[in-house]
TIMI-2910 file (N, C-alpha, C, CB; in pm, 1 decimal, decimal comma, always signed):
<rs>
+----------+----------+----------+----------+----------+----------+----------+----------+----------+----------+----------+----------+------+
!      n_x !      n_y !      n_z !     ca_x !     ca_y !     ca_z !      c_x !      c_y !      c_z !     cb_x !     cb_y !     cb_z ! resn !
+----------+----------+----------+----------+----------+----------+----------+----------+----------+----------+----------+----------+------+
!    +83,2 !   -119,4 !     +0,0 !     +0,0 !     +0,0 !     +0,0 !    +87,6 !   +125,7 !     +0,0 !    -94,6 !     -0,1 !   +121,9 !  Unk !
!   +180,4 !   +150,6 !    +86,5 !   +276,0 !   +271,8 !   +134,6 !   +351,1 !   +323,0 !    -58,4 !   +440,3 !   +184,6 !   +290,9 !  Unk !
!   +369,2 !   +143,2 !   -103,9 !   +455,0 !   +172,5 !   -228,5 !   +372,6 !   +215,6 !   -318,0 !   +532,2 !    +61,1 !   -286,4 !  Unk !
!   +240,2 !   +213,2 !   -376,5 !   +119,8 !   +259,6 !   -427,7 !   +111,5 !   +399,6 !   -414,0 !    +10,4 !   +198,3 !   -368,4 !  Unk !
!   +136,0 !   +438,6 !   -296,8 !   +103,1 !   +602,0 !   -275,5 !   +207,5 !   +650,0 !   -328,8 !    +84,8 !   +666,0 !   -126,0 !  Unk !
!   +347,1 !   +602,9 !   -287,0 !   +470,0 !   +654,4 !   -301,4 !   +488,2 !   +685,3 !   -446,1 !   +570,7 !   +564,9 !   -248,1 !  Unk !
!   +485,5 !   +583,0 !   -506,9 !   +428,1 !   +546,4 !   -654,5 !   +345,0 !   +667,7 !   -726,1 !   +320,7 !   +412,5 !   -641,4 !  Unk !
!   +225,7 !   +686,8 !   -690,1 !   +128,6 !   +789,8 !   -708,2 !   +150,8 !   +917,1 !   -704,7 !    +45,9 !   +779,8 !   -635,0 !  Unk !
!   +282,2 !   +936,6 !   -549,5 !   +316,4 !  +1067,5 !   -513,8 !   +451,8 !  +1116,8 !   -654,1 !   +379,9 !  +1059,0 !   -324,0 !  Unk !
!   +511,3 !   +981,5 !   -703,1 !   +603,1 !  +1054,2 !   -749,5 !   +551,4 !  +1052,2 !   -936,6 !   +763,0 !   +982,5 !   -695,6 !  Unk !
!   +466,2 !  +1009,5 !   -961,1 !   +361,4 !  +1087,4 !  -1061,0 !   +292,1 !  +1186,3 !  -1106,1 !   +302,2 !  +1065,4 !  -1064,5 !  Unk !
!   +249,4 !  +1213,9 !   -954,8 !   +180,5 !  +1299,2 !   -979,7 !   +252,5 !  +1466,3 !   -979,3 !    +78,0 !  +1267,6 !   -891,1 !  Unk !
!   +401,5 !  +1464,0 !   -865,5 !   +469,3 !  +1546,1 !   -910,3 !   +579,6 !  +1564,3 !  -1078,5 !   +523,8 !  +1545,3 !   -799,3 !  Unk !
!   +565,6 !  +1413,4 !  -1129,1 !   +617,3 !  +1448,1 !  -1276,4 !   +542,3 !  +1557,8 !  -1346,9 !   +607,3 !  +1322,9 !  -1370,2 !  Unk !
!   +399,0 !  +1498,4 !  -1330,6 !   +279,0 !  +1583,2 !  -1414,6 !   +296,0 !  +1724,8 !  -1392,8 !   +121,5 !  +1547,8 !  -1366,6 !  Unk !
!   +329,2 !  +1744,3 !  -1242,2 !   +318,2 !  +1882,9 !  -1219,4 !   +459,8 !  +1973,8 !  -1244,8 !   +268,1 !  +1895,3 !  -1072,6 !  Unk !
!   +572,1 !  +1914,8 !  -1234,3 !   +648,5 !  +2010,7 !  -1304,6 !   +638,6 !  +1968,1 !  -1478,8 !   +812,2 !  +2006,6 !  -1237,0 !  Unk !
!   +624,9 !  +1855,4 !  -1530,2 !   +580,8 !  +1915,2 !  -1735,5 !   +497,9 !  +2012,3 !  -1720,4 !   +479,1 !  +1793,5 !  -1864,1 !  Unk !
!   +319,3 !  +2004,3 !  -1630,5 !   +276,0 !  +2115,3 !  -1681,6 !   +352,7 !  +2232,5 !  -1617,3 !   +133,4 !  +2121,7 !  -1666,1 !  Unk !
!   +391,8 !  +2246,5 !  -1525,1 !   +510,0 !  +2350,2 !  -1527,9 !   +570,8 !  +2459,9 !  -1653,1 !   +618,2 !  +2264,6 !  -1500,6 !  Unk !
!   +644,7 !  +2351,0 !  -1696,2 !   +709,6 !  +2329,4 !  -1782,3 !   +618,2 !  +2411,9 !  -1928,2 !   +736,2 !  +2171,4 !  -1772,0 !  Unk !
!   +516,8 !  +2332,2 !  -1913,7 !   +472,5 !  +2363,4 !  -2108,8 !   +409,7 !  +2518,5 !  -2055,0 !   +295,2 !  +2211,9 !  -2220,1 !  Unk !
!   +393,4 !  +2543,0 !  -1966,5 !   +314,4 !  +2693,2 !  -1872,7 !   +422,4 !  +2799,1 !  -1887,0 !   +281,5 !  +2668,9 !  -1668,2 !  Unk !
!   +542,9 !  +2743,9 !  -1873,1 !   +645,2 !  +2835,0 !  -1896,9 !   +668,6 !  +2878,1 !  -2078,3 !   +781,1 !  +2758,4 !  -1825,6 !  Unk !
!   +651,8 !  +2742,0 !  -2169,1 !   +715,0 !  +2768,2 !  -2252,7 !   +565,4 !  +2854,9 !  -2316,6 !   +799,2 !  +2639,8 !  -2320,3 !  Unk !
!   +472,7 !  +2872,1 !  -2259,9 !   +351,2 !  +2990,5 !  -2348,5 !   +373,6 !  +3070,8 !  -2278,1 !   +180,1 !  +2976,2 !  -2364,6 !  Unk !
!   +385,8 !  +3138,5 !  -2150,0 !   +452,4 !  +3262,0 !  -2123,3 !   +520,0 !  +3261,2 !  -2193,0 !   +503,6 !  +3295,0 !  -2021,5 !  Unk !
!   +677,7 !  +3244,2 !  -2225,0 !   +763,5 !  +3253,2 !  -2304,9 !   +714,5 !  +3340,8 !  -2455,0 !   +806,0 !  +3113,1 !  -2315,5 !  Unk !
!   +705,3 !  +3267,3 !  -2483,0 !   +625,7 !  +3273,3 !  -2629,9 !   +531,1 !  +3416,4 !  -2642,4 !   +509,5 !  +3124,2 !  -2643,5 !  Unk !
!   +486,7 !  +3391,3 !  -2550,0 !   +347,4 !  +3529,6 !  -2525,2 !   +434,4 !  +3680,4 !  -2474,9 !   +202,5 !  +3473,2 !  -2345,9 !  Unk !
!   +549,0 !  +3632,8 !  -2410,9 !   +618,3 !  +3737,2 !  -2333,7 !   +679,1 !  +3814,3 !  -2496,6 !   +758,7 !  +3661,7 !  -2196,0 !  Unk !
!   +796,2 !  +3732,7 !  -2537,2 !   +849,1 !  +3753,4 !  -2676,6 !   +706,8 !  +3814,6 !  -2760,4 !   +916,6 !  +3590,8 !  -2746,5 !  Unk !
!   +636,1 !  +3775,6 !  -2811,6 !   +538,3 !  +3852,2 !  -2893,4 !   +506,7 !  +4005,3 !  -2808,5 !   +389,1 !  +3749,5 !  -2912,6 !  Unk !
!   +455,3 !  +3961,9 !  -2690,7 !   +471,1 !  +4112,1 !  -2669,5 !   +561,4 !  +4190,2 !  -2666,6 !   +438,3 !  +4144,4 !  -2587,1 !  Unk !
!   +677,3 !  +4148,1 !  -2665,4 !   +770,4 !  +4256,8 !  -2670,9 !   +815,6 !  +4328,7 !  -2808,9 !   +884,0 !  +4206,3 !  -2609,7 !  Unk !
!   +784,0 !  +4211,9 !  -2931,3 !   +768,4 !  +4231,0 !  -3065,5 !   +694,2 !  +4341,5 !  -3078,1 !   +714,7 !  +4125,2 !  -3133,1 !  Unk !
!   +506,1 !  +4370,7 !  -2999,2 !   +460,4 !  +4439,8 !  -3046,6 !   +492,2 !  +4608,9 !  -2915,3 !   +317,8 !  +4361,5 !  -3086,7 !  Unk !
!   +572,6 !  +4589,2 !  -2843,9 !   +619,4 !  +4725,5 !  -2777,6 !   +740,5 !  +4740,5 !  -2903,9 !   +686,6 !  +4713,6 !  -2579,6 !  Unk !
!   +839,4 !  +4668,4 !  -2921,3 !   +909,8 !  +4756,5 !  -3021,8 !   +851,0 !  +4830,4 !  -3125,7 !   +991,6 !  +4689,4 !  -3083,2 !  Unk !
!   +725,8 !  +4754,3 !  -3158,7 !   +656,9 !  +4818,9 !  -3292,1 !   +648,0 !  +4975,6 !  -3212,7 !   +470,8 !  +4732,1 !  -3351,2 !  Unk !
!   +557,3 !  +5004,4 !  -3148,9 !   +533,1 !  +5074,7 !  -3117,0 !   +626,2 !  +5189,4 !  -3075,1 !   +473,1 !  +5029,4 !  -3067,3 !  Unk !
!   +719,9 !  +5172,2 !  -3009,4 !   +829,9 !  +5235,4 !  -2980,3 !   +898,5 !  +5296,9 !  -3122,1 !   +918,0 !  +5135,5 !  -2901,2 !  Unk !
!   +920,4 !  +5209,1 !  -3241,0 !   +962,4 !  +5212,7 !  -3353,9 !   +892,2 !  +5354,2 !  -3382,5 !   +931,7 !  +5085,0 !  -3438,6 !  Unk !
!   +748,1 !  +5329,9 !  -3396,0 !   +638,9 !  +5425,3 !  -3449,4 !   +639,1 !  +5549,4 !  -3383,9 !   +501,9 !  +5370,7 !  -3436,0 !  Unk !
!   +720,8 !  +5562,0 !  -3244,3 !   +732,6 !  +5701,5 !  -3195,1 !   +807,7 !  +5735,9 !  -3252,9 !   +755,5 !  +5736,6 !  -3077,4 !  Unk !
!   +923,4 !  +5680,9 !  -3256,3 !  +1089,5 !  +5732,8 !  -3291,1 !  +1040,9 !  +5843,2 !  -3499,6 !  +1250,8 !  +5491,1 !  -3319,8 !  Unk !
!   +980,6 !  +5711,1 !  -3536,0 !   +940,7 !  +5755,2 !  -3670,6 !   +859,1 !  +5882,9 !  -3697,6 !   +868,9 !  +5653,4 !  -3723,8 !  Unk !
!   +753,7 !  +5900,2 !  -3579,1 !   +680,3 !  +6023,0 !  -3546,8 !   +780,7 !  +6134,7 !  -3503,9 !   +574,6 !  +5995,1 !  -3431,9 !  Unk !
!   +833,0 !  +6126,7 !  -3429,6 !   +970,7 !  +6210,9 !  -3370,6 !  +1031,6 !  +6284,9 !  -3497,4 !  +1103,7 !  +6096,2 !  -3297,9 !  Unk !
!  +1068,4 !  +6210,9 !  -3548,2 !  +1211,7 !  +6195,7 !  -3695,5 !  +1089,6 !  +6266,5 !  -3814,2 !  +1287,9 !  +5944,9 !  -3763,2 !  Unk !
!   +957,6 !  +6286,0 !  -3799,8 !   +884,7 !  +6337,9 !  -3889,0 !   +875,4 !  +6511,6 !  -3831,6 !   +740,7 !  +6244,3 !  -3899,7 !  Unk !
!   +891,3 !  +6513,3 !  -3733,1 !   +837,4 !  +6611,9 !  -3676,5 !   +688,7 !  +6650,5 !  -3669,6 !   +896,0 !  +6694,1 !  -3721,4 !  Unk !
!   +599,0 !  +6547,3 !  -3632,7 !   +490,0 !  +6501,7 !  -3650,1 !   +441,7 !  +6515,0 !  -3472,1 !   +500,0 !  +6350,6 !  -3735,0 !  Unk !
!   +488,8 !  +6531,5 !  -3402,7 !   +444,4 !  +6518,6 !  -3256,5 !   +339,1 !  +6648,5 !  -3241,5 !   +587,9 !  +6526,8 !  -3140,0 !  Unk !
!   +262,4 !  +6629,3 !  -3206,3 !   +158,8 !  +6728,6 !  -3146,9 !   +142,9 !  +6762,1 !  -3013,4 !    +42,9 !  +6691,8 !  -3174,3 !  Unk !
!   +104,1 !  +6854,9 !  -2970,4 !    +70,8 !  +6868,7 !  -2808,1 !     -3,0 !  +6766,6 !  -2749,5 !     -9,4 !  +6990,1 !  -2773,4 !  Unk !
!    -60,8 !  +6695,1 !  -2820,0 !   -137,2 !  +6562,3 !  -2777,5 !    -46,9 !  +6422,3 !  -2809,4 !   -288,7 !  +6554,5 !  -2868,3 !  Unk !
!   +105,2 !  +6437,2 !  -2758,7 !   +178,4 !  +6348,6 !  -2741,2 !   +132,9 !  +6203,7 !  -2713,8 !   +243,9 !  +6393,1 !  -2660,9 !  Unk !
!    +73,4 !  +6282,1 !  -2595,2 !     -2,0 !  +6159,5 !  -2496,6 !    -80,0 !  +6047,9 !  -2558,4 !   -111,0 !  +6222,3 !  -2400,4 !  Unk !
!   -126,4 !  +6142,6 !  -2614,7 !   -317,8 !  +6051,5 !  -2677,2 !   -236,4 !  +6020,3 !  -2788,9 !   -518,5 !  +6170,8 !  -2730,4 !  Unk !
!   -129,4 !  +6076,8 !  -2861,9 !    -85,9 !  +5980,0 !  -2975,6 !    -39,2 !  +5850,2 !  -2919,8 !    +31,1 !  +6040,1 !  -3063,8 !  Unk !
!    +46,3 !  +5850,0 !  -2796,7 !    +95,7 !  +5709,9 !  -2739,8 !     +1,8 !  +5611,7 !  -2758,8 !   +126,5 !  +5709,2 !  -2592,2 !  Unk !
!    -89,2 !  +5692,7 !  -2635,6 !   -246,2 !  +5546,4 !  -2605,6 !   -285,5 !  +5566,0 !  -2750,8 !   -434,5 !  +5592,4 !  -2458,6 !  Unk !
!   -284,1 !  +5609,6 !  -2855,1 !   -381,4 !  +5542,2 !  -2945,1 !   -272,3 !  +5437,9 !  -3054,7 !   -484,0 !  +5679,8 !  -3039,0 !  Unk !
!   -138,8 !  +5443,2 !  -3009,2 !    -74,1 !  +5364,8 !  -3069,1 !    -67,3 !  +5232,3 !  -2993,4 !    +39,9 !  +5422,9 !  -3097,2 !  Unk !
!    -62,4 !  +5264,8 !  -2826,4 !    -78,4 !  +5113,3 !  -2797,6 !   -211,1 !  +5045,7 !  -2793,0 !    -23,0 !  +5085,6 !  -2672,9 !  Unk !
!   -310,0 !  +5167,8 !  -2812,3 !   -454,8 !  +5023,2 !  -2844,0 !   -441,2 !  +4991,8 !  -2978,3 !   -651,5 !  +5073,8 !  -2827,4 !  Unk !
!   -406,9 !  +5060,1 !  -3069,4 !   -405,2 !  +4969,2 !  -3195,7 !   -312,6 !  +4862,4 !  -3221,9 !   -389,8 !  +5043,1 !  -3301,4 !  Unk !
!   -178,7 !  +4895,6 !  -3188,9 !    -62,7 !  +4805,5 !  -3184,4 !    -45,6 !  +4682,4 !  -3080,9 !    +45,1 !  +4890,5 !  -3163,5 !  Unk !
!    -62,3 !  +4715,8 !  -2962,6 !     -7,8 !  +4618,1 !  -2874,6 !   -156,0 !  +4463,6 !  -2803,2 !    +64,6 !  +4744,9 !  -2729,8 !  Unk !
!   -169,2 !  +4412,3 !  -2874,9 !   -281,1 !  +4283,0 !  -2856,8 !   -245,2 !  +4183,6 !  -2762,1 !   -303,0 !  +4197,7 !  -2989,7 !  Unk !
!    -95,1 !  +4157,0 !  -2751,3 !    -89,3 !  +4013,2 !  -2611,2 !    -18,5 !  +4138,4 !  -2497,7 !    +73,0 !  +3810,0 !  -2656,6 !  Unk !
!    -94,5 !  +4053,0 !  -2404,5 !    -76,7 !  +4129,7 !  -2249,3 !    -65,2 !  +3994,0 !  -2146,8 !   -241,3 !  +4247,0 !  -2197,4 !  Unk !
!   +110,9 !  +3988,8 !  -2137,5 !   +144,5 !  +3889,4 !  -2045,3 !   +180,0 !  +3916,0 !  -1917,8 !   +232,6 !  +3824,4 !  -2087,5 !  Unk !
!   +293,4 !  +4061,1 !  -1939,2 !   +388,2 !  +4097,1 !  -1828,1 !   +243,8 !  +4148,3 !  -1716,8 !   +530,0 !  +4244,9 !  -1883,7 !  Unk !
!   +278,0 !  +4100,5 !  -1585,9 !   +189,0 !  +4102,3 !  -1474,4 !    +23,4 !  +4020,0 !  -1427,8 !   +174,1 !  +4231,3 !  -1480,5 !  Unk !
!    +45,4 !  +3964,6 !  -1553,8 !    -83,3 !  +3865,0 !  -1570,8 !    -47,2 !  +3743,7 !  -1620,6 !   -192,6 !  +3915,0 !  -1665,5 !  Unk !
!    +55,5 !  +3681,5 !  -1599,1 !    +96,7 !  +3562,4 !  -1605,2 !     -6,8 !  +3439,5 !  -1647,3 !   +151,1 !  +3547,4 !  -1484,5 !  Unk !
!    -42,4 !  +3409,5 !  -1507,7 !   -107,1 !  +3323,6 !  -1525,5 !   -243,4 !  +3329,3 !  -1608,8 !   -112,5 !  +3289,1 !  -1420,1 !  Unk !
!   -310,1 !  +3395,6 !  -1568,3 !   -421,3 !  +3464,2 !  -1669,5 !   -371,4 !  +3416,2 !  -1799,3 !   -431,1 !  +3642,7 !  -1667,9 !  Unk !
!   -304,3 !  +3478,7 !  -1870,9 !   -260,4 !  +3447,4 !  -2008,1 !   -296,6 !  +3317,1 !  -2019,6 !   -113,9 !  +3468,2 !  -2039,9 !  Unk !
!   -143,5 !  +3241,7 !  -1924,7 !   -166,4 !  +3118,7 !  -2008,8 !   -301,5 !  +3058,3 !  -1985,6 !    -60,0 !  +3012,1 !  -1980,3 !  Unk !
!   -395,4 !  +3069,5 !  -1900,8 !   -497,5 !  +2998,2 !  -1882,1 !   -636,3 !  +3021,5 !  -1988,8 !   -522,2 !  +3023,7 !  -1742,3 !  Unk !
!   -625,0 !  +3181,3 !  -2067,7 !   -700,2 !  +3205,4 !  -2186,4 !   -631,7 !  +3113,9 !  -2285,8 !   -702,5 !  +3359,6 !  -2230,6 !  Unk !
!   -498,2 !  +3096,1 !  -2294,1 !   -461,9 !  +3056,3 !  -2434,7 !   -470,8 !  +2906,4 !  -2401,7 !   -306,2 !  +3114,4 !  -2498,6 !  Unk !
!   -442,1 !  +2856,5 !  -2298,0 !   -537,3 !  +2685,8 !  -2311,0 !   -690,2 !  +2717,8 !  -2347,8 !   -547,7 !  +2580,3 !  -2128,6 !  Unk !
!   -753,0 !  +2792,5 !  -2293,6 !   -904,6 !  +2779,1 !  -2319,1 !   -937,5 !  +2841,5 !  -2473,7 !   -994,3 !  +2869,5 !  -2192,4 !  Unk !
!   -842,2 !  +2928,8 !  -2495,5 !   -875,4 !  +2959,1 !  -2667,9 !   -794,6 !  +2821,3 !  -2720,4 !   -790,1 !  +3142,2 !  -2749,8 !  Unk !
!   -715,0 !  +2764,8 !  -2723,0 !   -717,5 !  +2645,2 !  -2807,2 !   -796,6 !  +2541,1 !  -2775,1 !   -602,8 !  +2594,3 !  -2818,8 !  Unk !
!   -879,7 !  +2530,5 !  -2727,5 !   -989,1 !  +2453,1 !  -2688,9 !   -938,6 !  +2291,9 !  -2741,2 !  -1138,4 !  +2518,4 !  -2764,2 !  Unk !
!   -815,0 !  +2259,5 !  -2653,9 !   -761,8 !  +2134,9 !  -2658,0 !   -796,9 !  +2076,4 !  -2545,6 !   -629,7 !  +2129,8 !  -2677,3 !  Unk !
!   -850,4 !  +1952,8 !  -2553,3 !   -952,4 !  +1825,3 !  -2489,3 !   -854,0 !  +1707,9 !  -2456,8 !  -1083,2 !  +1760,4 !  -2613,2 !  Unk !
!   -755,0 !  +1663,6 !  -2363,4 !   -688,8 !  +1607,0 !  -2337,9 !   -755,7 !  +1423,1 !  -2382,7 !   -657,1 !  +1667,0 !  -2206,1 !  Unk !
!   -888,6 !  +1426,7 !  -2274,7 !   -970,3 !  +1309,2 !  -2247,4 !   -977,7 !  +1272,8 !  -2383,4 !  -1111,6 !  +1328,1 !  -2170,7 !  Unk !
!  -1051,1 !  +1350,4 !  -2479,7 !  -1121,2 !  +1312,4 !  -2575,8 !  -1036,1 !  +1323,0 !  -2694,7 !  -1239,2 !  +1381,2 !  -2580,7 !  Unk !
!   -915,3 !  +1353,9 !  -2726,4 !   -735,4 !  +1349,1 !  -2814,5 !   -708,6 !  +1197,8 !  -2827,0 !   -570,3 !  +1428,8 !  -2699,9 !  Unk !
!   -710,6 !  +1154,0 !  -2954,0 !   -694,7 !  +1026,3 !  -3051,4 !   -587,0 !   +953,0 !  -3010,6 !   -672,1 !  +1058,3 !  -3202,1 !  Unk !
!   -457,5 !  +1039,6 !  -2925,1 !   -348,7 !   +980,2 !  -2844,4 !   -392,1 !   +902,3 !  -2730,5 !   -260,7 !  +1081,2 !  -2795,8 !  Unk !
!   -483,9 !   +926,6 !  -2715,1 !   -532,7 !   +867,7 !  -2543,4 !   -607,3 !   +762,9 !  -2544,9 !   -625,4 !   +965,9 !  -2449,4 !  Unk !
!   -643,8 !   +722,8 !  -2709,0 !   -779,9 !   +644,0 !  -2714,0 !   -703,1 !   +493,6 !  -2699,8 !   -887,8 !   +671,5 !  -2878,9 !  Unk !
+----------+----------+----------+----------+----------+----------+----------+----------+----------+----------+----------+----------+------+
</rs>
């Protein structure tokens, strides 16, 4: 019985550092894209700058560059993220042709 649990216990921590593991590598992933789309953005000031295009409404040019530009939001919402992007890939472990 003791070896059953023991057994069980050291399973069930495999499971939990892979999903660990695959949790890290979509942060990852999600972190990098966002930072793809802050350079954009950053890019798009510098380019506004270099036009001499800045207006007294600096500001409101920023925010209207990062609502159009910037779409993944990881940094400080970690977990959140990854837990939309399992539920937007609406992947079904139970019911996956590997398992059958």
């Amino acid at each position: 019985m003791r070896k059953e649990k023991m057994k069980l216990s050291s399973r069930l921590c495999r499971m939990k550092r892979s999903a660990n593991h695959e949790a890290n590598k979509i942060k990852l992933a999600g972190l990098e894209q966002e930072r793809e789309e802050l350079s954009s953005v950053i890019r798009s000031i510098q380019e506004m700058k270099s036009k001499d295009s800045i207006s007294p409404s600096l500001e409101f040019q920023v925010q209207q560059l990062r609502k159009q530009m910037l779409k993944t939001k990881v940094a400080g919402r970690s977990s959140t993220y990854v837990n939309e992007t399992l539920e937007n890939t609406n992947f079904d472990y139970y019911n996956h042709s590997d398992y059958d």
